[in-house]
N, C-alpha and C positions, 0 to 999 in steps of 0.2 A: 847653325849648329852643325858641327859636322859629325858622319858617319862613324862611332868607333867601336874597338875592337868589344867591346863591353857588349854596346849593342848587335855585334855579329853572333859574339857566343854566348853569353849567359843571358842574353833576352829570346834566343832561342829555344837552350836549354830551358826555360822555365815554363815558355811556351806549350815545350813539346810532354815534358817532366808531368806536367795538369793535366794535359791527354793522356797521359801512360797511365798516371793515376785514376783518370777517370773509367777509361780501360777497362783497368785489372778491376775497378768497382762495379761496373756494369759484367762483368765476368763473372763476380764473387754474386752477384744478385741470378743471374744469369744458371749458376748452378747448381745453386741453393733450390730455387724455382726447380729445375727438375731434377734435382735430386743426388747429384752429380759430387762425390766426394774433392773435396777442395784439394786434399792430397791425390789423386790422380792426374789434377791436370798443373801442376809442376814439373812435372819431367814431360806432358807433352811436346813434341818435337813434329816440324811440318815434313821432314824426311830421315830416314834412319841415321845420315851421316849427318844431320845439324846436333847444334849445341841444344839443350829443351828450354822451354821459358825459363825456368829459374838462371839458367846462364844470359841470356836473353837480357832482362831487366839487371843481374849486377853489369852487365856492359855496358847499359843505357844509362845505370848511374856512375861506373867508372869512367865513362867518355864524357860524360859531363862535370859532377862533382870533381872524379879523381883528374881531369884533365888540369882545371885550374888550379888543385894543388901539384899537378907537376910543372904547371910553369911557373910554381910559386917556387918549388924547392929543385925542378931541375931536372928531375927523371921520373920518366912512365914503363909501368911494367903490362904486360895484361893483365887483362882483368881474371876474377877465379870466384866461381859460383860457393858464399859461404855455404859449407857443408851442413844438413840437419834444416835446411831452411825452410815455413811452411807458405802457404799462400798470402797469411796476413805479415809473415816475415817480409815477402816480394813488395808489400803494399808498404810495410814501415821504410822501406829500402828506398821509395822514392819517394816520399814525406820529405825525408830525410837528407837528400840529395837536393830539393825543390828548398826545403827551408834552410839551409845551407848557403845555396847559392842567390835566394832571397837576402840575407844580410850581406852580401859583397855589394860595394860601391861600385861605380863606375870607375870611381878615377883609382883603385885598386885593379883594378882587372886592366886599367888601360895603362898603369903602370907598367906592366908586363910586358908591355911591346920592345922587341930585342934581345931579351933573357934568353939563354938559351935552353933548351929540353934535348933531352937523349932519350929517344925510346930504345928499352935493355928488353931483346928475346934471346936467351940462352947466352951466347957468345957472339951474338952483335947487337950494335950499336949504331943506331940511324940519327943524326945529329938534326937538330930545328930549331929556327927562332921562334918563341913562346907563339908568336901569331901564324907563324907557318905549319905549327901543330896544330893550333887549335883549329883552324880551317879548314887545312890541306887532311890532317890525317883523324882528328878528335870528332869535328862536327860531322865526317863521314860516316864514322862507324857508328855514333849517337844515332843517326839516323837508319842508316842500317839496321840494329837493331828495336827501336822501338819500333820501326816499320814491322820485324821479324816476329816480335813478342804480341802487336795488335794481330797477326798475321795468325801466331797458333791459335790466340782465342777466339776468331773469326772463322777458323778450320774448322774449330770446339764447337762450333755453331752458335756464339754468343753476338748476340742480333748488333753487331758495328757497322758505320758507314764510314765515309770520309771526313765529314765535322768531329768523329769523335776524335779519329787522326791528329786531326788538324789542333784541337785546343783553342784558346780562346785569343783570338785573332788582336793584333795591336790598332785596333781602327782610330783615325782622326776623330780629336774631340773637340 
């Protein structure tokens, strides 16, 4: 069986999607415990000039979710932190993303090899074939950011290691 695009990106995403969610659950546990208003640590941020969690996890799921529908229909925009959003909002947000990209098939997603995607920032336009996005520029910043989001809560001092990062691993069966 060979290597495909399906299993590059959306058995990562789902991989990585299970740790974000476990995350933000070990967080919500994390500052309930001491006491810690779940609206304060939504616009946490690990330096003045970053985006805060809440932008954080919509990127985590527009670089994933939103990524496959842009190379389903063609164009990616950035992602943008829905406004009013609260900590169990962040949590429906990757449920959400993860059960989503749970009902895609393989052979849907490996359709997509060749399509092409335009990422639109303002008045350019960066041109990709569906699997040169999702690689070269989607799977980057998915990771990027869930890295960033386990990162505030880790700041917050909500007791995370590296397996919680990691999610639950595809082991030989």
């Amino acid at each position: 069986m060979a290597f495909t695009l399906y299993d590059a990106s959306v058995a990562n995403y789902l991989q990585i999607l299970g740790a974000v969610g476990g995350v933000l659950e070990k967080g919500a546990a994390h500052f309930r415990e001491k006491g810690v208003d779940l609206a304060d640590i939504i616009d946490a941020r690990l330096a003045p000039d970053m985006l805060p969690l809440t932008f954080q996890i919509a990127s985590v799921t527009h670089h994933s979710r939103g990524a496959i529908d842009a190379a389903k229909n063609g164009v990616f925009v950035p992602p943008k932190a829905p406004p009013g959003i609260d900590y169990a909002g962040l949590q429906a947000q990757v449920k959400d993303a993860r059960d989503e990209l749970a009902a895609l098939t393989p052979e849907a997603v490996n359709g997509l090899i060749g399509r092409e995607v335009t990422f639109k920032l303002s008045d350019r336009a960066l041109p990709f074939t569906a699997e040169g996005f999702l690689m070269s520029f989607s799977l980057p910043n998915f990771f990027f950011h869930a890295t960033t989001a386990y990162d505030i809560l880790r700041h917050k001092g909500v007791p995370l290691g590296k397996r919680d990062f990691m999610g639950r691993l595809k082991l030989k069966t």
